[in-house]
mmCIF file of the N, C-alpha and C atoms, coordinates in Angstrom:
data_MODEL
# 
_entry.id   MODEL 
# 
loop_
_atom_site.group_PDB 
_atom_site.id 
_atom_site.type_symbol 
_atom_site.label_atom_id 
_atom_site.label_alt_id 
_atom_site.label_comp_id 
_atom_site.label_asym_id 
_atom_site.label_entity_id 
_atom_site.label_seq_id 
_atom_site.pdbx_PDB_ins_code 
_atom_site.Cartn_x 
_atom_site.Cartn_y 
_atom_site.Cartn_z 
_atom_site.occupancy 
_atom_site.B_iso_or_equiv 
_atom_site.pdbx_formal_charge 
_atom_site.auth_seq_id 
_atom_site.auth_comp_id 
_atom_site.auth_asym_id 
_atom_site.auth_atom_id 
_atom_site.pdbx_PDB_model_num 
ATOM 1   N N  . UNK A 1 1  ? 233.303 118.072 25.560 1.00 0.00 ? 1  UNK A N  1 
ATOM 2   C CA . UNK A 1 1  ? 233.984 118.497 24.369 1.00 0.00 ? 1  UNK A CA 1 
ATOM 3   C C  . UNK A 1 1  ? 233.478 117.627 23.213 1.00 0.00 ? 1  UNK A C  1 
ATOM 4   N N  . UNK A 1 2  ? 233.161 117.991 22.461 1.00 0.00 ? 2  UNK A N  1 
ATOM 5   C CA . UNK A 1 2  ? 232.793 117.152 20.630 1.00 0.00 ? 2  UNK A CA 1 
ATOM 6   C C  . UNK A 1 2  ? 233.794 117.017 19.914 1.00 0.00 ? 2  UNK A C  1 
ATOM 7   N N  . UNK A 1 3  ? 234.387 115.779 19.968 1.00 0.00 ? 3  UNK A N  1 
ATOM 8   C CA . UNK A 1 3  ? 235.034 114.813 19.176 1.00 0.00 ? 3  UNK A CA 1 
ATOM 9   C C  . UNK A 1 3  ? 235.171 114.800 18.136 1.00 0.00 ? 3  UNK A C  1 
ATOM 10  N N  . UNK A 1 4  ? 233.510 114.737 16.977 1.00 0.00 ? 4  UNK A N  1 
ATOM 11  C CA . UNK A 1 4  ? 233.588 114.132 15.958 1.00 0.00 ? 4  UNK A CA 1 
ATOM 12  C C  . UNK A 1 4  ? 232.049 114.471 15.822 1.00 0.00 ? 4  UNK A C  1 
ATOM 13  N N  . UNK A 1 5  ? 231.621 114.431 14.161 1.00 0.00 ? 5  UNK A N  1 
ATOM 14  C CA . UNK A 1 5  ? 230.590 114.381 13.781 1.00 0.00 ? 5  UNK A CA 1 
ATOM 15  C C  . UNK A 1 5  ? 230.810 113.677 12.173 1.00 0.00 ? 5  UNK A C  1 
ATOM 16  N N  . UNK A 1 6  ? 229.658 112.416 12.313 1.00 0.00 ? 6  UNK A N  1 
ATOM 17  C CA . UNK A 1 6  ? 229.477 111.940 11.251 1.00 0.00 ? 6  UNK A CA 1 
ATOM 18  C C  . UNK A 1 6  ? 228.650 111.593 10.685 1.00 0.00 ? 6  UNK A C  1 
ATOM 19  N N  . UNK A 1 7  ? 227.995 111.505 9.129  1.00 0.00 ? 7  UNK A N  1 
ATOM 20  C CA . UNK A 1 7  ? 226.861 111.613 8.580  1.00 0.00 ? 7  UNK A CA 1 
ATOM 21  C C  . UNK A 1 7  ? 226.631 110.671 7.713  1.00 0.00 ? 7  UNK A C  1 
ATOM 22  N N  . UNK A 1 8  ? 225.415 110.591 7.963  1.00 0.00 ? 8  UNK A N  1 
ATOM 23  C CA . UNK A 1 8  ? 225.024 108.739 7.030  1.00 0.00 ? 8  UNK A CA 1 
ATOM 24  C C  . UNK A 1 8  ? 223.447 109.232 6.345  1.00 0.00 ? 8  UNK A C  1 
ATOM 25  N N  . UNK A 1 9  ? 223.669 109.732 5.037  1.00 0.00 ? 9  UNK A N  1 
ATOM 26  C CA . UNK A 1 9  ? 222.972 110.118 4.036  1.00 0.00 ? 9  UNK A CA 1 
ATOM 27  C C  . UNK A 1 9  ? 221.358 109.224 3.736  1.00 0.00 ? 9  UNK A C  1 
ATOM 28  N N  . UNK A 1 10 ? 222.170 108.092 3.945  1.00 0.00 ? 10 UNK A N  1 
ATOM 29  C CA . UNK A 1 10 ? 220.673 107.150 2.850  1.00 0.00 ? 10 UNK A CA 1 
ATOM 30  C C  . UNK A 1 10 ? 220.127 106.157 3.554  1.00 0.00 ? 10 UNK A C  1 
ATOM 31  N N  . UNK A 1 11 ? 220.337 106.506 5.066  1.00 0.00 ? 11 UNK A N  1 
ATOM 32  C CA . UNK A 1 11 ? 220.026 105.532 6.137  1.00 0.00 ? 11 UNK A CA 1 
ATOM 33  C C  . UNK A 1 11 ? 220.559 104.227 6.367  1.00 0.00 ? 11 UNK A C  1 
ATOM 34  N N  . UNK A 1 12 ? 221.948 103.689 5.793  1.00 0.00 ? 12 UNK A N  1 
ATOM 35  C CA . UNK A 1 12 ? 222.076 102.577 5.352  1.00 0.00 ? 12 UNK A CA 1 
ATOM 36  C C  . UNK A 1 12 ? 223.375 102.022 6.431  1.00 0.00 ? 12 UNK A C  1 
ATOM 37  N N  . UNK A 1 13 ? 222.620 103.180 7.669  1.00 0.00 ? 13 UNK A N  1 
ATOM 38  C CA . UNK A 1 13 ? 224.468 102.884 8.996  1.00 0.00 ? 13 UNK A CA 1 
ATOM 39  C C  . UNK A 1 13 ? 225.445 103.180 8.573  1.00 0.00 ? 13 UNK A C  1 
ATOM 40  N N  . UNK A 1 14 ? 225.770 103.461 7.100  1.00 0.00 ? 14 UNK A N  1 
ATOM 41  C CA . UNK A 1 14 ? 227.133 103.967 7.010  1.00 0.00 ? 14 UNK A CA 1 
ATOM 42  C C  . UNK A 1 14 ? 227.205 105.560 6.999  1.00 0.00 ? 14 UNK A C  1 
ATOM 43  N N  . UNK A 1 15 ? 228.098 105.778 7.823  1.00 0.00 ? 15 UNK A N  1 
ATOM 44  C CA . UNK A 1 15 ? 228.626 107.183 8.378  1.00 0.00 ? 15 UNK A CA 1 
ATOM 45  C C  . UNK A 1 15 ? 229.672 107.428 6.625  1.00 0.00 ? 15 UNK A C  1 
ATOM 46  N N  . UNK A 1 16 ? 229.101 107.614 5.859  1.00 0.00 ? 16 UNK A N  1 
ATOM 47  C CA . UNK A 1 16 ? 229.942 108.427 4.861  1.00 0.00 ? 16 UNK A CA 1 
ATOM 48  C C  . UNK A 1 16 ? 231.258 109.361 4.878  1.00 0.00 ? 16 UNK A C  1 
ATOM 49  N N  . UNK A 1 17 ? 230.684 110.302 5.799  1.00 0.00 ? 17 UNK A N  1 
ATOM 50  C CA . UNK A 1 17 ? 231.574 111.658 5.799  1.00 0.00 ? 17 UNK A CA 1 
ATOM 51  C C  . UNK A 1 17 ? 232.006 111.645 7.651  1.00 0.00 ? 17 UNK A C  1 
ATOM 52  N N  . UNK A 1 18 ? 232.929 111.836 7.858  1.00 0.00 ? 18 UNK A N  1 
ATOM 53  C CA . UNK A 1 18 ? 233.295 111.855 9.470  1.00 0.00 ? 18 UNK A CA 1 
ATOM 54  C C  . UNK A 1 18 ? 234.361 113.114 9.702  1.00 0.00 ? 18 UNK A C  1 
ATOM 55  N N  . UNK A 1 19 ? 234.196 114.059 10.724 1.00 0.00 ? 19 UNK A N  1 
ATOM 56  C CA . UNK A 1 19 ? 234.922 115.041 11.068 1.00 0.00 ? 19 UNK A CA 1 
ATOM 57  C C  . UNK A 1 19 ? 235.547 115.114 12.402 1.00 0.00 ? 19 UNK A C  1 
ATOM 58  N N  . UNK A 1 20 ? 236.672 114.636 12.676 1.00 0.00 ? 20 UNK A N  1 
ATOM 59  C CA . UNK A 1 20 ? 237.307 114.740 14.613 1.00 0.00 ? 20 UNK A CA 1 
ATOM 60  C C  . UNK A 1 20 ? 237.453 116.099 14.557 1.00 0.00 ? 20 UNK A C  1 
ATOM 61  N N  . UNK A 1 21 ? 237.305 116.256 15.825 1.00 0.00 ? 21 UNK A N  1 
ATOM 62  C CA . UNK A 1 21 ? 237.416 117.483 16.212 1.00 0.00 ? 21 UNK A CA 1 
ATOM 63  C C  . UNK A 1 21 ? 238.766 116.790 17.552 1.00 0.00 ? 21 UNK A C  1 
ATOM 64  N N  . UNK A 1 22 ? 239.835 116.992 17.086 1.00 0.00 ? 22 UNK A N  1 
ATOM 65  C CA . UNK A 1 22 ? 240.970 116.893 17.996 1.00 0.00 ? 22 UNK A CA 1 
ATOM 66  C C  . UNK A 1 22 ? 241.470 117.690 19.490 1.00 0.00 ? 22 UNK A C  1 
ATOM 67  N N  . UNK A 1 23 ? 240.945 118.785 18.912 1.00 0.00 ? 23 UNK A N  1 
ATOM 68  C CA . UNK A 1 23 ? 241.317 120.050 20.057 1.00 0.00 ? 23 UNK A CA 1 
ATOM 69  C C  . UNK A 1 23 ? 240.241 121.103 19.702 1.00 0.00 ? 23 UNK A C  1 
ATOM 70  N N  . UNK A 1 24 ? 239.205 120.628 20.126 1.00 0.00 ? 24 UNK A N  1 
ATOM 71  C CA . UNK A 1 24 ? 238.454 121.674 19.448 1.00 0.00 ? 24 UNK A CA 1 
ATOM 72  C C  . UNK A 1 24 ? 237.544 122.713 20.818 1.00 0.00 ? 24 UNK A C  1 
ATOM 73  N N  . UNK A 1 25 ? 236.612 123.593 20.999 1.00 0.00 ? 25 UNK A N  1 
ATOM 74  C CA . UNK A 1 25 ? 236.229 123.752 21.939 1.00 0.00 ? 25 UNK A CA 1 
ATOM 75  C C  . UNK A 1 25 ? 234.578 122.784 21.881 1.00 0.00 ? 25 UNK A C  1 
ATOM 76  N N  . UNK A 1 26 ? 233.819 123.096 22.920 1.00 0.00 ? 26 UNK A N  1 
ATOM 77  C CA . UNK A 1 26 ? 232.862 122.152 23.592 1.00 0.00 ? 26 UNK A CA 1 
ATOM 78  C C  . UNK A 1 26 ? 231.973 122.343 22.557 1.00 0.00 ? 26 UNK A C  1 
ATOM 79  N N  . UNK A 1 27 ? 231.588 123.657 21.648 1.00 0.00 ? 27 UNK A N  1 
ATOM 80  C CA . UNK A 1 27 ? 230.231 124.279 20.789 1.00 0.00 ? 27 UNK A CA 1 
ATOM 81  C C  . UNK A 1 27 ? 231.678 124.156 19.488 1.00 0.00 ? 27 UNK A C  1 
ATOM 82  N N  . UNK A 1 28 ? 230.572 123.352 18.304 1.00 0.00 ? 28 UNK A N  1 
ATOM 83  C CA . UNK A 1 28 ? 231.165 123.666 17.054 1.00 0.00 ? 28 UNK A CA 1 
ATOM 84  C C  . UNK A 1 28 ? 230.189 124.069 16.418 1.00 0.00 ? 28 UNK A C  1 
ATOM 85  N N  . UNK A 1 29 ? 230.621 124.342 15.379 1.00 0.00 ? 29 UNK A N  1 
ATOM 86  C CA . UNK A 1 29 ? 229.437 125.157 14.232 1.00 0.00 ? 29 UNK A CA 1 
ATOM 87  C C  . UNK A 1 29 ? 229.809 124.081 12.864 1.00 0.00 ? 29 UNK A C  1 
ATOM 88  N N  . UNK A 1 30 ? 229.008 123.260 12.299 1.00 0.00 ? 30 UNK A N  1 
ATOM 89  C CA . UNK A 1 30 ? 228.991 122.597 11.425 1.00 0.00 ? 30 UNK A CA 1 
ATOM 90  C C  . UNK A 1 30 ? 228.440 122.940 10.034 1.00 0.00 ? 30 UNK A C  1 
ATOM 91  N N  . UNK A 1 31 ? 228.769 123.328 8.905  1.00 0.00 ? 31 UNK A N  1 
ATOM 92  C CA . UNK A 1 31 ? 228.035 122.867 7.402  1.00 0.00 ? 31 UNK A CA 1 
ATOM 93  C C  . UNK A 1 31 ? 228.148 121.964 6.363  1.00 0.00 ? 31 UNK A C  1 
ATOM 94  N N  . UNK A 1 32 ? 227.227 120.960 6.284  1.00 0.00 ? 32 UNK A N  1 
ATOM 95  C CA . UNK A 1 32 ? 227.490 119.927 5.282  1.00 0.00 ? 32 UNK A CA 1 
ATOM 96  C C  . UNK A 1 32 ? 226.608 120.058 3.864  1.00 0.00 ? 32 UNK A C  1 
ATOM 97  N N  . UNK A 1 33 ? 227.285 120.129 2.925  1.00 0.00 ? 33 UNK A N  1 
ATOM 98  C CA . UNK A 1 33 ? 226.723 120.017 1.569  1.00 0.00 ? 33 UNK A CA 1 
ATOM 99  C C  . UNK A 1 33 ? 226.390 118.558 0.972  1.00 0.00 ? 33 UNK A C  1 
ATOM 100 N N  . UNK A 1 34 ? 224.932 117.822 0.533  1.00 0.00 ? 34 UNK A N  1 
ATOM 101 C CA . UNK A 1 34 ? 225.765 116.459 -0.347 1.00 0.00 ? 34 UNK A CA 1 
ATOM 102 C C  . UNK A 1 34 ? 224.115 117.099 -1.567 1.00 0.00 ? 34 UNK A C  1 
ATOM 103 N N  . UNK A 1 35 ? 224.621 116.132 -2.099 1.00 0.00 ? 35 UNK A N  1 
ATOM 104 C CA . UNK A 1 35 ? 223.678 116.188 -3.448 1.00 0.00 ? 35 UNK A CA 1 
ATOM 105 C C  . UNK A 1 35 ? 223.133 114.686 -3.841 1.00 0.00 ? 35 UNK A C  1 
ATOM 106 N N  . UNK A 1 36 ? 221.896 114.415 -3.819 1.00 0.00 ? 36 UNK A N  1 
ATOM 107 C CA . UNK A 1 36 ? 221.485 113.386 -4.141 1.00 0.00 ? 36 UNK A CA 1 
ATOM 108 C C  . UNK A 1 36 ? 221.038 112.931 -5.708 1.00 0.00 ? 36 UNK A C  1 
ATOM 109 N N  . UNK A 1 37 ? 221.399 111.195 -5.928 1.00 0.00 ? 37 UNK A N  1 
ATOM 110 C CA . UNK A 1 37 ? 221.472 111.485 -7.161 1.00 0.00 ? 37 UNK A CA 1 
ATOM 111 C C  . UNK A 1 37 ? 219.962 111.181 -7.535 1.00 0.00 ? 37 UNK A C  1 
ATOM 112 N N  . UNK A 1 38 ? 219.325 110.145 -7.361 1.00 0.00 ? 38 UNK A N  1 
ATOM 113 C CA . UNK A 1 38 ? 217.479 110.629 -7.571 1.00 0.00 ? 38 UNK A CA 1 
ATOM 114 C C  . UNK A 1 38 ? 216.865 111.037 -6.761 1.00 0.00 ? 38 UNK A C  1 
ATOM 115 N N  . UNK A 1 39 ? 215.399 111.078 -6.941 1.00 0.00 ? 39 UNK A N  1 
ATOM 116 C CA . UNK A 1 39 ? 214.595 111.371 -6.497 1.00 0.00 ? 39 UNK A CA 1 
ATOM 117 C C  . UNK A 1 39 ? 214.099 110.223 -5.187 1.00 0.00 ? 39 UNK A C  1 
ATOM 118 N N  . UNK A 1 40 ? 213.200 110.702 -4.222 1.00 0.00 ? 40 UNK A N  1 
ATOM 119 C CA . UNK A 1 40 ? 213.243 110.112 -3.245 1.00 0.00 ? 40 UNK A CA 1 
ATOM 120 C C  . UNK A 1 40 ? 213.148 110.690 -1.887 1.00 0.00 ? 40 UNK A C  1 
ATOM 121 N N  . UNK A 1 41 ? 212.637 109.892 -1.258 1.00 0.00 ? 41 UNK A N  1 
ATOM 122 C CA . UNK A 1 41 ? 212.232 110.243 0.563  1.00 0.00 ? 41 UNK A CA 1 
ATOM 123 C C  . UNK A 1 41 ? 213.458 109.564 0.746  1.00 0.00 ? 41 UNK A C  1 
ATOM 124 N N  . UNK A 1 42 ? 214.255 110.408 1.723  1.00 0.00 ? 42 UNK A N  1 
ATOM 125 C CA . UNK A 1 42 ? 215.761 110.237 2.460  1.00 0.00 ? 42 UNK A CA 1 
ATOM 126 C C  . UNK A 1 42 ? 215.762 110.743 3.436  1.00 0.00 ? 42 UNK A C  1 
ATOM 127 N N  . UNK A 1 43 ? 216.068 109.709 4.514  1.00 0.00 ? 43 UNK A N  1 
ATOM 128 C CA . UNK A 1 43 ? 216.360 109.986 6.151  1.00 0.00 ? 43 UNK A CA 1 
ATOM 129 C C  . UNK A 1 43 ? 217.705 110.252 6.803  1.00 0.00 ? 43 UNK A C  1 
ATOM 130 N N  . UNK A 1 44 ? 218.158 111.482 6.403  1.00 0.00 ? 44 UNK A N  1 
ATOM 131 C CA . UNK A 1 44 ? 219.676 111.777 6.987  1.00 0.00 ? 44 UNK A CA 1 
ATOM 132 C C  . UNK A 1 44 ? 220.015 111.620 8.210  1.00 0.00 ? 44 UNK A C  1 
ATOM 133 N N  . UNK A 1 45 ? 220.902 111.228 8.845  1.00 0.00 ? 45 UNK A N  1 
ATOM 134 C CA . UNK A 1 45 ? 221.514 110.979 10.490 1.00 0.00 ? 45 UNK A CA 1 
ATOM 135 C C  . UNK A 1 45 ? 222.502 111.239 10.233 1.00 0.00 ? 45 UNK A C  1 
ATOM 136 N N  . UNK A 1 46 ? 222.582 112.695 11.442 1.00 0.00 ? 46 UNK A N  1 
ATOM 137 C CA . UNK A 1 46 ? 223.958 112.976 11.863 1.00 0.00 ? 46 UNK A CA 1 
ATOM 138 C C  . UNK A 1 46 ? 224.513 112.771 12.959 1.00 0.00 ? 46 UNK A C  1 
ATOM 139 N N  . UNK A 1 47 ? 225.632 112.157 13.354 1.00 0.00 ? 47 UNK A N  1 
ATOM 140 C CA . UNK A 1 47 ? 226.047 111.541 14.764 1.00 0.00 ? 47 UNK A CA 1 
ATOM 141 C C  . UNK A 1 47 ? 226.687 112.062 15.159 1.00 0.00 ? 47 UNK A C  1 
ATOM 142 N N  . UNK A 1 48 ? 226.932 112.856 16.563 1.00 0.00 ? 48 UNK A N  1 
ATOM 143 C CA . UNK A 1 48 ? 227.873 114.036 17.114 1.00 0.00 ? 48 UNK A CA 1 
ATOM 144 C C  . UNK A 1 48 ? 228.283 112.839 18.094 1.00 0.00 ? 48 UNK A C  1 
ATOM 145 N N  . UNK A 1 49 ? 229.707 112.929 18.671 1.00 0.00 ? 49 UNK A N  1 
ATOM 146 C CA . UNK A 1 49 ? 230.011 112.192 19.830 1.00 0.00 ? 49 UNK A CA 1 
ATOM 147 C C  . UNK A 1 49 ? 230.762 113.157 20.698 1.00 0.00 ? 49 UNK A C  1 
ATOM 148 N N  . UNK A 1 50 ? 231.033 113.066 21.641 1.00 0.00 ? 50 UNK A N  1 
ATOM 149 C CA . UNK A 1 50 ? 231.193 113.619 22.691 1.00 0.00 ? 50 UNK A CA 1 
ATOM 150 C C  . UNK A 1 50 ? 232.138 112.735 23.649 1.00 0.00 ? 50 UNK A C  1 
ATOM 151 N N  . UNK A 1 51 ? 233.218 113.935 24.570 1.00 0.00 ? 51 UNK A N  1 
ATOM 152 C CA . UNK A 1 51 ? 233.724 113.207 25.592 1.00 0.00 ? 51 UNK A CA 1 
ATOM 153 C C  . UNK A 1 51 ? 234.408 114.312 26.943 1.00 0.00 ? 51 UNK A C  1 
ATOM 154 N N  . UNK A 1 52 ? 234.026 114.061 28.282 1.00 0.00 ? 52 UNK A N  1 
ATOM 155 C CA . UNK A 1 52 ? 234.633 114.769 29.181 1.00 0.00 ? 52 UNK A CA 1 
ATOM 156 C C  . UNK A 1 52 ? 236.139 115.012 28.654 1.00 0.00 ? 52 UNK A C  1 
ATOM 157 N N  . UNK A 1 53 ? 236.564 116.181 29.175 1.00 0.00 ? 53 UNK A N  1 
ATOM 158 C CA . UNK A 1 53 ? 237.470 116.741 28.987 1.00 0.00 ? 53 UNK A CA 1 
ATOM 159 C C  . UNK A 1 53 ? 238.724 115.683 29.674 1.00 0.00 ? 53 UNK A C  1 
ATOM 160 N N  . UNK A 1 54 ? 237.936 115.554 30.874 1.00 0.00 ? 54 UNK A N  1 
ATOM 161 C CA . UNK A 1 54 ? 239.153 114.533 31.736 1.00 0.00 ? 54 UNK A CA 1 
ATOM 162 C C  . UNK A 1 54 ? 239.240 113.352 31.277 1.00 0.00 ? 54 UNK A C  1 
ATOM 163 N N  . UNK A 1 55 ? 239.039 112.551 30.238 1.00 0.00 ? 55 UNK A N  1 
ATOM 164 C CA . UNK A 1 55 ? 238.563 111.186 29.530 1.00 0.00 ? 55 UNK A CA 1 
ATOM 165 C C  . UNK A 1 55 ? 239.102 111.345 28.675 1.00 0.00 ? 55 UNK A C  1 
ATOM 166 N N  . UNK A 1 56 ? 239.788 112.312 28.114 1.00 0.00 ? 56 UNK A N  1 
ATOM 167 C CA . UNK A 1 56 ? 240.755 112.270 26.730 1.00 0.00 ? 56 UNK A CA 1 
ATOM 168 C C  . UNK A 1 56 ? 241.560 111.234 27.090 1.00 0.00 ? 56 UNK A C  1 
ATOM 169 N N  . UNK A 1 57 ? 242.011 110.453 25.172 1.00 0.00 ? 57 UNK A N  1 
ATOM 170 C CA . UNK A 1 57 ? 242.633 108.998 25.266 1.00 0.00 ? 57 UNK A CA 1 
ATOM 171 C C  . UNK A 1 57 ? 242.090 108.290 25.583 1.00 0.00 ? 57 UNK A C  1 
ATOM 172 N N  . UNK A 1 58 ? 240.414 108.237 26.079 1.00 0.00 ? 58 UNK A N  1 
ATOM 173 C CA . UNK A 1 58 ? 240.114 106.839 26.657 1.00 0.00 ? 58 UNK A CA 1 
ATOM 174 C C  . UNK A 1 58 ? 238.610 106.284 26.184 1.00 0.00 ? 58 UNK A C  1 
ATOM 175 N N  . UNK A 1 59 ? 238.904 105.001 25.558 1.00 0.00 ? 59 UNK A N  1 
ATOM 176 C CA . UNK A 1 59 ? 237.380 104.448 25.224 1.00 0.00 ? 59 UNK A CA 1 
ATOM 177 C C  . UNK A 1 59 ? 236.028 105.283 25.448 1.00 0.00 ? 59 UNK A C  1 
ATOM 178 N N  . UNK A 1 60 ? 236.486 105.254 26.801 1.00 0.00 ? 60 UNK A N  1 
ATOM 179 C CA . UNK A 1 60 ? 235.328 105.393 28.210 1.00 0.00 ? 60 UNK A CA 1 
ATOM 180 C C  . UNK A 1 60 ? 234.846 107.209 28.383 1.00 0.00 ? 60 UNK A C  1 
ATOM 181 N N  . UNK A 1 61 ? 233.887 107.415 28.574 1.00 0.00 ? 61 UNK A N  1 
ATOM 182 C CA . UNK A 1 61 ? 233.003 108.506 29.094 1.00 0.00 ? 61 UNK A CA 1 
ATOM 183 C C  . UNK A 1 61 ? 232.787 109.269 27.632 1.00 0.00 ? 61 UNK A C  1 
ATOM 184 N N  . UNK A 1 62 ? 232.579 108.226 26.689 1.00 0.00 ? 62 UNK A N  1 
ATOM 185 C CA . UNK A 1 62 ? 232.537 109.264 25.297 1.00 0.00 ? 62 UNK A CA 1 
ATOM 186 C C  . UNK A 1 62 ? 230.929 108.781 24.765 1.00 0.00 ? 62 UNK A C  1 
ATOM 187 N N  . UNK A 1 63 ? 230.350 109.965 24.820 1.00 0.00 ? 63 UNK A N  1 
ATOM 188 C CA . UNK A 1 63 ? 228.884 109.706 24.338 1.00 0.00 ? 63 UNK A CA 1 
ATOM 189 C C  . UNK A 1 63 ? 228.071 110.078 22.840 1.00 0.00 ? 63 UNK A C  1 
ATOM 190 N N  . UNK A 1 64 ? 227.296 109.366 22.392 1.00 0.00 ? 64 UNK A N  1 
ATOM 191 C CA . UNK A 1 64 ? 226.741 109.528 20.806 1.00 0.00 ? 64 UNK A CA 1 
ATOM 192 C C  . UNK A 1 64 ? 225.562 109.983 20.842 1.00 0.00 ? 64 UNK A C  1 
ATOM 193 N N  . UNK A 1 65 ? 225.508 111.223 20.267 1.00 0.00 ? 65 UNK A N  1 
ATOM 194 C CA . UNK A 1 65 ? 224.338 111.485 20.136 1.00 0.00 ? 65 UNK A CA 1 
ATOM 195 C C  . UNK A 1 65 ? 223.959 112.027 18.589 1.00 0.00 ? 65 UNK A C  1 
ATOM 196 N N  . UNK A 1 66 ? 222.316 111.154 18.606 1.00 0.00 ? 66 UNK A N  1 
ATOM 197 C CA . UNK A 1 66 ? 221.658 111.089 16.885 1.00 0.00 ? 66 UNK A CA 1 
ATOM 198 C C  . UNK A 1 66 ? 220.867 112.114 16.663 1.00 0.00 ? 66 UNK A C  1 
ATOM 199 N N  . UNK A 1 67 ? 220.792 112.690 15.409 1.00 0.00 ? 67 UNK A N  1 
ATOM 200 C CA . UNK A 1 67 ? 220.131 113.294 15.162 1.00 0.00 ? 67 UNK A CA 1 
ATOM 201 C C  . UNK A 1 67 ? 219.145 113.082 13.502 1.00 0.00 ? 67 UNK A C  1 
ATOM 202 N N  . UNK A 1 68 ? 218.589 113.055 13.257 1.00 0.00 ? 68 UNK A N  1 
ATOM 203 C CA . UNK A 1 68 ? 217.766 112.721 11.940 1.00 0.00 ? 68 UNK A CA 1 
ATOM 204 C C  . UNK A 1 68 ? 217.028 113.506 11.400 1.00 0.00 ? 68 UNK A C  1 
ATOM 205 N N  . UNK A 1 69 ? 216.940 113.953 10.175 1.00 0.00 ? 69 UNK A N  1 
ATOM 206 C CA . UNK A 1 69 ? 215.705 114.467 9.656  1.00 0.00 ? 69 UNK A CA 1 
ATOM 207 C C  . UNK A 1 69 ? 215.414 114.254 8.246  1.00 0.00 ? 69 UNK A C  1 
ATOM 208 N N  . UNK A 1 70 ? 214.356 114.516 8.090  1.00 0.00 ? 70 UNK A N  1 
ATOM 209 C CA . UNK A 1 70 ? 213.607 113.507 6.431  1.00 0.00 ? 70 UNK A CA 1 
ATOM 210 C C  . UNK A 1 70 ? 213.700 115.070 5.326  1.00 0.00 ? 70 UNK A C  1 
ATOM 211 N N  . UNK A 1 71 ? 214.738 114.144 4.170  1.00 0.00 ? 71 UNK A N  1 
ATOM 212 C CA . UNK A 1 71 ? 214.528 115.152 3.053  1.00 0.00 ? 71 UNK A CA 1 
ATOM 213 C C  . UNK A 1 71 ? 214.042 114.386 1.486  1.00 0.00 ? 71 UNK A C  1 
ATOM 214 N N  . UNK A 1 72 ? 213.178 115.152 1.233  1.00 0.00 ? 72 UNK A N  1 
ATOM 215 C CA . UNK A 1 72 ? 212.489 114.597 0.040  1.00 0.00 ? 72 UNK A CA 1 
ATOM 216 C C  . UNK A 1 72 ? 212.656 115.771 -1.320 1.00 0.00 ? 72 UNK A C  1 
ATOM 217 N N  . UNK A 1 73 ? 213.335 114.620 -1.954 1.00 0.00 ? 73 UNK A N  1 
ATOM 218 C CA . UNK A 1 73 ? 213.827 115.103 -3.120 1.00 0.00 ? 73 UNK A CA 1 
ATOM 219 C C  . UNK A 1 73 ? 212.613 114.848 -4.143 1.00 0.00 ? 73 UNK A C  1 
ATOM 220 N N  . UNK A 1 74 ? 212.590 115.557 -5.253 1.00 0.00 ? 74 UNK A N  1 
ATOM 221 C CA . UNK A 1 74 ? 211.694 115.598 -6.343 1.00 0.00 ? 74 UNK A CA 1 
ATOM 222 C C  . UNK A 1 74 ? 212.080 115.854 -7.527 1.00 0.00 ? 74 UNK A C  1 
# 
C-alpha cells in the first residue's frame, strides 16, 4: 500500500510538498504542479514510500522508493 509521496524540487533533501495516503488503495495516480523562479538545470526527486498492509502502525516493513528526473528551465 503507498503511504505517502514527497517532493524535493531543487535537490537540496528537503521534501517540500508531502502527501499521506492514509487509507488509500496500493496504485495512486499523482499530479504535481511547481513553478520555478529562474532559470536553470534542476534535479527533481520524488519519494513514494510504501508499507505491507499487515505493518500498518508500525516503523517497520515501510519502504522508500526514489525517483528523479532533470528539468531545465530557460
Amino acid at each position: 500500500m503507498v503511504v505517502s509521496a514527497e517532493w524535493d524540487y531543487d535537490g537540496s533533501g528537503t521534501y517540500a510538498d508531502v502527501e499521506d495516503f492514509t487509507h488509500g488503495p496500493s496504485v495512486q495516480r499523482l499530479m504535481r504542479m511547481h513553478t520555478f523562479d529562474e532559470p536553470g538545470t534542476w534535479f527533481v526527486t520524488m519519494r513514494a514510500e510504501s508499507r505491507r498492509a499487515d505493518a500498518a502502525g508500525s516503523p517497520f516493513g515501510k519502504a522508500a522508493n526514489l525517483a528523479r528526473v532533470r528539468v531545465v528551465v530557460t
